[in-house]
N, C-alpha and C positions, 0 to 999 in steps of 0.2 A: 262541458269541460272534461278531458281529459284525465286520466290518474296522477299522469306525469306533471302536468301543468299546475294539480294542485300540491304537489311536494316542492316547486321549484320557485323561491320566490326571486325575485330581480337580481335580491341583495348576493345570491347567490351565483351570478354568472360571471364568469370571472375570461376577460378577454387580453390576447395578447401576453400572457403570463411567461415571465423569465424561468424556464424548467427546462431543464436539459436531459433528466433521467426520469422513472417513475417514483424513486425514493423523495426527489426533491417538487416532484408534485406531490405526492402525498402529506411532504412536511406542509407545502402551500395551504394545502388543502383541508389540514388538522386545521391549520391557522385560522380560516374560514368559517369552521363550523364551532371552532371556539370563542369566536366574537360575533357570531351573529345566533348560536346555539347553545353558548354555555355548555359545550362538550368539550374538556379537555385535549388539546391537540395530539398529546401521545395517545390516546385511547384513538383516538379516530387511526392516527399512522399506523399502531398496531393491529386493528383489524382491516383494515385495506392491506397490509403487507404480507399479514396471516393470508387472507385470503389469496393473493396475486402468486404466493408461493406453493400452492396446490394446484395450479397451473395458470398462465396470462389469461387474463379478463378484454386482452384484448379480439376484436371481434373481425378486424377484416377491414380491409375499404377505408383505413386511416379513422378506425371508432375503436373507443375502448369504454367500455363498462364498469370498473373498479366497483366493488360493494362489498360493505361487511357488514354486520352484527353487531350492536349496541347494546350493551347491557344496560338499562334502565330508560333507555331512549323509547317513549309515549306513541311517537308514530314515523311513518318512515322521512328521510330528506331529503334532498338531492343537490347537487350542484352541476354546473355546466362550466365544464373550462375549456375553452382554446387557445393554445399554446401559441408564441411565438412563431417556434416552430417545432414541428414535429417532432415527435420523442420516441424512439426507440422505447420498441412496447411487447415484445419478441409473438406476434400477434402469425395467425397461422399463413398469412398470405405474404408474411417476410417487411409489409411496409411499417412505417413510422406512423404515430397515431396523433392527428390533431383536433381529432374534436373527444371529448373525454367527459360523459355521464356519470359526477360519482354517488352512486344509491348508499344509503345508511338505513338499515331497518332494525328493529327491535327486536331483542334476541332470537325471542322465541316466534315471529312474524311468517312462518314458512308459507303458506302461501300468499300471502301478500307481497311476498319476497319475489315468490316465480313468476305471480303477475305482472307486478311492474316491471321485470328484467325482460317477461316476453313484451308487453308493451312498447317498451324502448329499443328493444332485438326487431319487432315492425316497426317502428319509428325510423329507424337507422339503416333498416331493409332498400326505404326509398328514393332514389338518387336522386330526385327533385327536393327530399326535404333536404338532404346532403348536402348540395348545390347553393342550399338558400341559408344553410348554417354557414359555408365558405364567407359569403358575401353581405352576410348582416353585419353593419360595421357599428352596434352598442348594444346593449344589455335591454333594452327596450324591445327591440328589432327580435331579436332574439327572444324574449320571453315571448312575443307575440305569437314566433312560430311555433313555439310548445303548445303554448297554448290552445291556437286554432289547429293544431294536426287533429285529424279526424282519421280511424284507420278504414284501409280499403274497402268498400262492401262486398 
């Protein structure tokens, strides 16, 4: 298994989500890790928005990466949201971003931080995993693909 597969439980894939901006994902998305993590919802929005303000996390090819730094958070999280529709992510290839990886790691986590970012940066790389994130239509489907990605040899 996977680094990724093992931060990313079911409970946290979140499909079809009503977000029209990144601030009202990010509220969504506090919401999440406060009922399934016992992390206060402003502590989650305020380090994703820290973060996103020293430049977009978005990556290109309609993906975005959002992650910040948790102070007292044990090991890292992750969620998986896809939007409605695409959200204006001011990402460097100018498109809108609809599939959106959010990492949460523990403060002080630096490389475990870089790992799973390049992980999910090869993850995201491959236009057949891209393709099969478009068209899995539930959170089952979906943890499946994290799960079983294996990266290129």
């Amino acid at each position: 298994m996977n680094q990724i597969a093992q931060l990313l439980s079911e409970a946290n894939i979140l499909l079809d989500l009503e977000a029209t901006s990144k601030k009202r994902l990010f509220e969504q998305v506090g919401q999440l890790f406060e009922d399934h993590a016992q992390i206060a919802r402003s502590v989650v929005f305020d380090s994703l928005f820290a973060r996103e303000k020293l430049g977009s996390t978005g990556l290109g090819q309609g993906i975005a990466i959002p992650h910040g730094r948790i102070k007292g958070l044990t090991h890292a999280l992750g969620a998986f949201v896809r939007p409605r529709q695409p959200i204006p992510f001011d990402a460097p290839d100018g498109k809108p971003v609809g599939h959106v990886f959010v990492l949460l790691v523990p403060e002080h986590a630096t490389e475990e931080h870089l790992q799973l970012l390049s992980e999910l940066a090869e993850m995201f790389s491959e236009r057949s995993f891209r393709d099969r994130l478009a068209v899995a239509t539930d959170a089952d489907s979906l943890h499946r693909l994290f799960s079983t990605w294996e990266p290129a040899s």
